[in-house]
C-alpha positions as CSV (number, residue, x, y, z in Angstrom):
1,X,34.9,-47.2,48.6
2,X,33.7,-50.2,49.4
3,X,36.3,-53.8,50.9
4,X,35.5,-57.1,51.4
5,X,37.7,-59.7,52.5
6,X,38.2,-63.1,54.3
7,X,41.4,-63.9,56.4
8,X,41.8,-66.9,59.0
9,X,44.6,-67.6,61.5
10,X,45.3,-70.5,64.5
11,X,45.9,-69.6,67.5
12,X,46.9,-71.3,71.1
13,X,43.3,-69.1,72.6
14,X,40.7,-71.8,72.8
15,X,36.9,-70.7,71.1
16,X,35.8,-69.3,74.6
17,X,39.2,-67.1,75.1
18,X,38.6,-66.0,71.4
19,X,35.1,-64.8,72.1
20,X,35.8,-63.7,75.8
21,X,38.0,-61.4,74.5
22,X,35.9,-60.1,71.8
23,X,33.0,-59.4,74.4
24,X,35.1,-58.1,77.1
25,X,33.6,-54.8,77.6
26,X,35.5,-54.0,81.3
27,X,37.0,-50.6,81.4
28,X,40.7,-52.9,80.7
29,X,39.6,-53.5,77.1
30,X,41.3,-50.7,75.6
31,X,44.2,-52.4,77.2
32,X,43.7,-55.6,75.8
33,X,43.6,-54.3,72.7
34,X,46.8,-52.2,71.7
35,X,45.4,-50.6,68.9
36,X,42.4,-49.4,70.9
37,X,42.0,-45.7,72.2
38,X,41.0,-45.3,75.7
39,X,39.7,-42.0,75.0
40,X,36.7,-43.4,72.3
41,X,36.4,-46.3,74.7
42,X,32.2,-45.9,76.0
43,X,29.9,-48.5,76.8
44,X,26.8,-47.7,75.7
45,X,24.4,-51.1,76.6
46,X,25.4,-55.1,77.5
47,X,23.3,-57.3,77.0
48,X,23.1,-61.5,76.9
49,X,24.0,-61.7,73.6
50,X,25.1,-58.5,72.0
51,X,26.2,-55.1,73.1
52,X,26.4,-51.4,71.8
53,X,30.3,-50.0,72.6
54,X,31.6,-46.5,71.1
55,X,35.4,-47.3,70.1
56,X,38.1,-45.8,68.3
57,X,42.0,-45.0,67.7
58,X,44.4,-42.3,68.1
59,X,46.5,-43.2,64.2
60,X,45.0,-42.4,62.7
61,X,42.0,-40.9,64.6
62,X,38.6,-42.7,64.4
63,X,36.2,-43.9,66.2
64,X,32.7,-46.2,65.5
65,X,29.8,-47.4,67.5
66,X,29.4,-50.6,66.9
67,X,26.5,-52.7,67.4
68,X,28.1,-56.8,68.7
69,X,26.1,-59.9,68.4
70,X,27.2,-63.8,69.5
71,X,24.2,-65.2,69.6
72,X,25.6,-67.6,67.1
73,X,27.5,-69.8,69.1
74,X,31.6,-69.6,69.2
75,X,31.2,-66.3,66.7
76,X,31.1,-62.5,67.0
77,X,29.7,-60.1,64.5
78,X,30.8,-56.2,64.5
79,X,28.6,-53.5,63.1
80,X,29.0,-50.1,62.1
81,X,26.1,-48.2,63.8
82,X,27.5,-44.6,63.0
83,X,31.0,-43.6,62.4
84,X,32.9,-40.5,61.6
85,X,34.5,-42.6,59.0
86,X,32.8,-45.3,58.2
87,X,29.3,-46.4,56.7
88,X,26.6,-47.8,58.7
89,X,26.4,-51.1,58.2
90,X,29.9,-52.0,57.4
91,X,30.7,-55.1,59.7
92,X,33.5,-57.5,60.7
93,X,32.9,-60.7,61.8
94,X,35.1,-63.3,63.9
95,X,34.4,-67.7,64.2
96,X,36.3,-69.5,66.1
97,X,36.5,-73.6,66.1
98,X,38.6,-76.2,68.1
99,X,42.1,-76.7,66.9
100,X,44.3,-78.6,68.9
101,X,43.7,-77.2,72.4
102,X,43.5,-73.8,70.2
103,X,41.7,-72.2,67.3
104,X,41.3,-71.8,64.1
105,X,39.8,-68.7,63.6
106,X,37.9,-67.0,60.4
107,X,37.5,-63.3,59.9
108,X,35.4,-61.6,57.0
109,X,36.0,-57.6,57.4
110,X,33.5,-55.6,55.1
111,X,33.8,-52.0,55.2
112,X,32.9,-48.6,53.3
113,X,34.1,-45.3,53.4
114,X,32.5,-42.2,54.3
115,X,35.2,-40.0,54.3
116,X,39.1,-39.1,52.7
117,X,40.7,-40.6,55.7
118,X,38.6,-43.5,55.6
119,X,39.1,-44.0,52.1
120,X,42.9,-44.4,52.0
121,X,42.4,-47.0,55.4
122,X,39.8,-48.9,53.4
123,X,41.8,-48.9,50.2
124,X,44.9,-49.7,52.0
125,X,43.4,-52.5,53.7
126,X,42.2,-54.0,50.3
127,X,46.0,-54.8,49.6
128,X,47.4,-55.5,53.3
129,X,44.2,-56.1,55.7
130,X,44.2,-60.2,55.4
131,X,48.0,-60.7,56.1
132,X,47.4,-57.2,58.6
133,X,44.4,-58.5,60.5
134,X,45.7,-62.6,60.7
135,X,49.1,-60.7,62.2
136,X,47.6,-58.8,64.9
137,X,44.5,-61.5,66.2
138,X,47.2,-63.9,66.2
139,X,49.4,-61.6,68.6
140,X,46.6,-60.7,70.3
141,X,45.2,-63.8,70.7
142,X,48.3,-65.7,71.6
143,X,49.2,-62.9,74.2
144,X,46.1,-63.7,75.9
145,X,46.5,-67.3,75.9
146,X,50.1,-67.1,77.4
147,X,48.9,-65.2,80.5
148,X,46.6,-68.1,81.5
């Protein structure tokens, strides 16, 4: 099965925290992002402007190499290299803009199954992802800003 959809949230992370975080490949990313596993966690290649990282989660369990690009300024796109879930080529993509010493941030998650599990995530996301996705950036997001 196959899910597109757009979501957007504001957030008190300016447009460099927003794609700092995004690009953070350090061995604390797992950490700065709760729903990460740091068993799936493997950096594969950095480069100036994009990045191949193995990541996953525990709940349930998958994991994707993903293929990052920002060389378009104040943006981040996520693709699906290979997955034990997922089809290559499904993608999520993050841009952030000024917003009153924050951001305004836009999100378009596209996705396709591969598999049974995948299939109820995707599906399930179809219904819940934009308010899901908005929720957790947002806490994310704001979590980071608040420690600076």
């Amino acid at each position: 099965m196959h899910t597109k959809f757009e979501f957007d949230f504001a957030t008190t992370a300016t447009p460099d925290q927003v794609i700092e975080l995004m690009i953070d490949f350090s061995p604390n990313r797992p950490h700065r992002w709760p729903a990460s596993s740091t068993k799936a966690f493997e950096v594969y290649r950095v480069g100036e402007t994009d990045a191949d990282i193995r990541e996953g989660q525990d709940f349930p369990k998958l994991w994707a190499t993903w293929h990052y690009d920002w060389s378009v300024p104040g943006s981040v796109t996520l693709t699906v290299v290979e997955s034990d879930a997922l089809a290559a080529g499904s993608n999520m993509s993050l841009t952030a803009m000024p917003n009153d010493g924050g951001s305004s941030v836009h999100g378009v998650w596209e996705q396709t199954s591969k598999n049974v599990i995948a299939l109820a995530g995707v599906t399930l996301m179809r219904f819940v992802g934009p308010r899901f996705l908005s929720t957790y950036y947002k806490k994310v997001y704001d979590g980071l800003a608040s420690q600076n």
